[in-house]
C-alpha positions in Angstrom: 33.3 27.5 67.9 31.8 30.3 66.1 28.1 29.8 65.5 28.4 30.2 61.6 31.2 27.4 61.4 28.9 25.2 63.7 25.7 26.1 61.6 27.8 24.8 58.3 29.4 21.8 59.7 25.4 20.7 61.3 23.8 21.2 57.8 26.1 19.4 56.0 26.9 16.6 58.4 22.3 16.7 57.6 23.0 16.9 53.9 25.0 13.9 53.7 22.7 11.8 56.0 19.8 12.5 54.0 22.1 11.3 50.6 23.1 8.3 52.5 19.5 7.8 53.3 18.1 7.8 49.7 21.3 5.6 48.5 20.4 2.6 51.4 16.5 3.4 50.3 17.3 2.5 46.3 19.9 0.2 47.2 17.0 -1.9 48.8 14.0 -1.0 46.8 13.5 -4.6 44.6 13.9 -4.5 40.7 11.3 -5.3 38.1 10.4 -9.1 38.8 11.5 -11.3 35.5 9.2 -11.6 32.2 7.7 -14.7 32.9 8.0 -17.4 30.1 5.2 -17.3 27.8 2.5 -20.1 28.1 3.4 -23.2 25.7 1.9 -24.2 22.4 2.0 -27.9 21.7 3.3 -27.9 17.8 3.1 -31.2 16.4 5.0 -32.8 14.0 4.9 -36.7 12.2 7.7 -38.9 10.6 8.0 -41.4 8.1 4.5 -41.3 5.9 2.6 -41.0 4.3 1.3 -44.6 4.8 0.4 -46.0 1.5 -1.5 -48.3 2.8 -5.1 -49.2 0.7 -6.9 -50.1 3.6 -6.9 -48.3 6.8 -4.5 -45.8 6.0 -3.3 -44.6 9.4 -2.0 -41.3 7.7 -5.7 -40.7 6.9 -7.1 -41.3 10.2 -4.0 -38.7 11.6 -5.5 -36.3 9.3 -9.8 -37.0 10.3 -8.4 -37.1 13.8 -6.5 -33.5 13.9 -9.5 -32.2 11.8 -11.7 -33.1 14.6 -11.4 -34.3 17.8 -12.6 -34.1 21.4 -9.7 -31.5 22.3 -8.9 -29.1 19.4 -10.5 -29.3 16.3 -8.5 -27.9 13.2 -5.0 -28.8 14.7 -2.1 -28.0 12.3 0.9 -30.2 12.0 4.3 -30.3 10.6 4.3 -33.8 8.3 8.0 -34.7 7.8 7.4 -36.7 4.2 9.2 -39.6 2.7 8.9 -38.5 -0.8 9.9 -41.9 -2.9 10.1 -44.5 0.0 8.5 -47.5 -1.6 5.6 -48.1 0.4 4.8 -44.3 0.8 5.6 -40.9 -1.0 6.3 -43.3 -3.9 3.1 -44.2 -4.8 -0.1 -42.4 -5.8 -1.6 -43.6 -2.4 1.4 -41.5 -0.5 1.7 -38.8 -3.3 -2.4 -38.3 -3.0 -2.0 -37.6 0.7 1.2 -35.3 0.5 -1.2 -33.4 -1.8 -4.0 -33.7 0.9 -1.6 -32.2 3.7 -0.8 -29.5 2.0 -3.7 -28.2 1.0 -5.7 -29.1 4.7 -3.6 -26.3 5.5 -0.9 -28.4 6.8 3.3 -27.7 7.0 4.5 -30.5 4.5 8.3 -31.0 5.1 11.2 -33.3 4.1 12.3 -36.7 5.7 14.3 -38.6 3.1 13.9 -39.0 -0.5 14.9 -42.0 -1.0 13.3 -46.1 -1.4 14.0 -46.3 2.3 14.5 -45.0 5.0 17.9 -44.1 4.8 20.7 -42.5 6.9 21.6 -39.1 5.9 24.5 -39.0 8.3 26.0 -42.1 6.2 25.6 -40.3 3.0 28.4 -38.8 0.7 28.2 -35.6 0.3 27.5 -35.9 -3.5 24.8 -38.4 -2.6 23.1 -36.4 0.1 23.1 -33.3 -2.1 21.6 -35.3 -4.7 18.4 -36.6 -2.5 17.7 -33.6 -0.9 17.6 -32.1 -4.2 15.0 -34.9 -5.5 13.2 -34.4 -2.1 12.8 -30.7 -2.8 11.9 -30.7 -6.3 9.6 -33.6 -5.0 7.3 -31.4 -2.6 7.6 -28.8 -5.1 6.2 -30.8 -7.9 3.2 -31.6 -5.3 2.3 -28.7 -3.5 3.6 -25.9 -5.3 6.3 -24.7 -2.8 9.8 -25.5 -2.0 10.0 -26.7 1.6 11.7 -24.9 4.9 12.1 -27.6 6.9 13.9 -31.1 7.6 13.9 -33.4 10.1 16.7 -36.3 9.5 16.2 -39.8 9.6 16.8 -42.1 13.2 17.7 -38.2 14.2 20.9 -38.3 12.6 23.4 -35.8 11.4 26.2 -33.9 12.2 28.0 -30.8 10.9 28.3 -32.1 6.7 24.5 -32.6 6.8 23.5 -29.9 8.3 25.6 -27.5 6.0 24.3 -30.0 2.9 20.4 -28.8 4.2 21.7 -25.2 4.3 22.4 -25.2 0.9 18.9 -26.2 -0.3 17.3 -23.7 2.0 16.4 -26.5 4.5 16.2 -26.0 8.4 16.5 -28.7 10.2 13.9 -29.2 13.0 14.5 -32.0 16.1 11.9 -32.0 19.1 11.4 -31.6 22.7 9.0 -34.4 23.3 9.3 -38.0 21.3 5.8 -40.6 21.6 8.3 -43.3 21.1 6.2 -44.9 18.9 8.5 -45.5 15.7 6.7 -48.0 13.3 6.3 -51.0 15.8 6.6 -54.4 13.8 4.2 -57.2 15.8 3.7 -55.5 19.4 2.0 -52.7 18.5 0.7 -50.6 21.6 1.9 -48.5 24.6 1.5 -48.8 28.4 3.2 -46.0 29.0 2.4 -43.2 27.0 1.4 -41.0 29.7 4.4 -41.8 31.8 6.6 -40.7 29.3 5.4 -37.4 28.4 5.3 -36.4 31.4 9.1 -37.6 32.6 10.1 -35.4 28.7 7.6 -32.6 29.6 9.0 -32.5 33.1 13.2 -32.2 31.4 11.1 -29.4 29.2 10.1 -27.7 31.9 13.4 -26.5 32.8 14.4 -24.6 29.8 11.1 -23.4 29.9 11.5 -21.8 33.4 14.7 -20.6 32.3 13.8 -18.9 29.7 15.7 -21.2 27.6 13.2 -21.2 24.6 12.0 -19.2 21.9 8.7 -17.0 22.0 6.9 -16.7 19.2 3.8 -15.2 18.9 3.4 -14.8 22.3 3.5 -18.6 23.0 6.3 -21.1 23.6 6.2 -23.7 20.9 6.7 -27.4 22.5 7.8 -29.9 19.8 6.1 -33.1 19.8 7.1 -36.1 17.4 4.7 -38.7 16.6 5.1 -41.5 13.6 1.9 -41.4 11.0 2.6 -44.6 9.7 1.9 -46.1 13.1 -1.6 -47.3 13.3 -1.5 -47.3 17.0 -0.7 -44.0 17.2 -3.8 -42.9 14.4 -6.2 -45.2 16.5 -5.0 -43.3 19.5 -3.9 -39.9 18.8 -7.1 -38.2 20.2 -5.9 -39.8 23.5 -2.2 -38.7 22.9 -3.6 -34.6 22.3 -5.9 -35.2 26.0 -2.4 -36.6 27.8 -0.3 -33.6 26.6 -3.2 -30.9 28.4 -2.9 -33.4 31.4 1.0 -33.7 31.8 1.1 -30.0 31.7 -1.4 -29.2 33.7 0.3 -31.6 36.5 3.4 -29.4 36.2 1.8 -26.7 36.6 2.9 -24.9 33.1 0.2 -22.5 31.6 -1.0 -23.8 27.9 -2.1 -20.9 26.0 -5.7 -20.7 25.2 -5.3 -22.9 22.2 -2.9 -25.3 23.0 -2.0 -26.7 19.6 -1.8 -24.8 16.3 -4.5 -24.2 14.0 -2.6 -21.6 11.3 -0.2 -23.2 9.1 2.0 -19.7 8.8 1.9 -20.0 12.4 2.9 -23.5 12.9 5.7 -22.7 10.4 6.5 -19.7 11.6 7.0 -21.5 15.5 8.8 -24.4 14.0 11.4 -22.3 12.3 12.3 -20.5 15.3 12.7 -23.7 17.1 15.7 -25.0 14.4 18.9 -26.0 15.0 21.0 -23.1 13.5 24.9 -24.7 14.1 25.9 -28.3 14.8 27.5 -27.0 17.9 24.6 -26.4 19.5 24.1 -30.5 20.3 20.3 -30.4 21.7 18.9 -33.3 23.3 18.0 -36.2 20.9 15.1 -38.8 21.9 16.5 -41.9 23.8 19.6 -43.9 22.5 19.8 -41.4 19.6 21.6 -38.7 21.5 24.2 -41.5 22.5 24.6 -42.5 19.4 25.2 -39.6 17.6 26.1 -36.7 20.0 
């Protein structure tokens, strides 16, 4: 074989070693490792009041307690109101503390606007387009702004209410963890409040680590539902905030530096990411609600 000929076959045969080489080498080199998920933010929210309650109001030792406490003081929360309900938003008692929520720097948002609390889901349209209209005008009236956000009553609704909330600029907020601790006629306590955060915490957890929840300012926003009316849960809330930092330090998912909200456009701003957007996106309700209506 001439010596040229040998010469070109050798450097190429090197040529395409030395490609095959640099292929293997980037084929095995290890991407970017994923974004992890941002650190959670605890955003709280309460159903049902305000109390109006003369005595010891517990939607007035909600609102001492998130002003100052042992964990975080000036905690902003999301207050889902009952605007008329009889013993509540439908006296001067309630209408004084929707007032007082407001302008503590709180996110005052809708529950019902009715005498009780009643069902959206069993509403006609007419009907439900008639209280939500009362219930907007309601906050409004009291604290000079049209509310963003709903949350519906025993957490139910479906495809009609959630298009009736649409059309008076509502969004409709549900939650990640629930306290369980609705207004609690003659037994009122809790054994198990720690247990239970932790076992919703721990189901949290896995969106989390998926990347299954929204950022917003550089947090992850945790929804946490809580019942102001419940004077358990006012006598107790201090101890409710301290179990939250514990459950999530026992799973092992960074809080950020403050761990609940302390800026009301913040809060908002969180809580509106964290809507439901379509009724076929059927997210978790709390307990026997999400086999009632889902």
């Amino acid at each position: 074989m001439p010596f040229r000929l040998l010469f070109c076959l050798l450097l190429a045969a090197a040529t395409h070693l030395a490609h095959a080489a640099q292929e293997g080498a980037g084929a095995s080199a290890p991407g970017p490792a994923p974004a992890a998920p941002a650190p959670i933010r605890f955003l709280l929210t309460f159903d049902d009041g305000p109390s109006g309650s003369s005595g010891d109001n517990a939607t007035v030792r909600v609102l001492d307690t998130l002003a100052r406490n042992a964990v975080q003081d000036g905690i902003k929360a999301v207050f889902f109101t009952q605007t008329r309900h009889w013993h509540g938003g439908g006296t001067a008692i309630g209408r004084a503390l929707i007032r007082r929520e407001h302008e503590a720097g709180h996110v005052v948002a809708l529950h019902s606007a009715t005498a009780t609390h009643a069902n959206h889901r069993f509403m006609s349209a007419e009907e439900l387009d008639a209280t939500l209209g009362r219930g907007v005008d309601d906050l409004r009236t009291l604290t000079g702004r049209a509310p963003m956000l709903v949350r519906p009553p025993f957490w139910a609704y479906d495809a009609a209410t959630l298009d009736g909330y649409h059309r008076h600029g509502l969004h409709m907020l549900l939650t990640d963890l629930n306290a369980n601790d609705g207004k609690i006629w003659g037994v009122n306590f809790s054994w198990h409040k720690r247990s239970n955060m932790l076992r919703m915490l721990a189901e949290t957890r896995k969106r989390w680590a998926a990347g299954a929840m929204h950022m917003v300012d550089g947090a992850t926003p945790v929804v946490v539902t809580f019942h102001d009316v419940n004077s358990y849960t006012a006598r107790n809330l201090e101890v409710y905030l301290q179990i939250l930092l514990d459950v999530a330090r026992e799973l092992d998912i960074p809080v950020a530096g403050k761990p609940f909200y302390d800026d009301g456009g913040a809060l908002e701003r969180a809580a509106l990411a964290s809507t439901v957007r379509s009724a076929a996106e059927h997210p978790q309700l709390p307990g026997l609600w999400n086999w009632l209506w889902q």
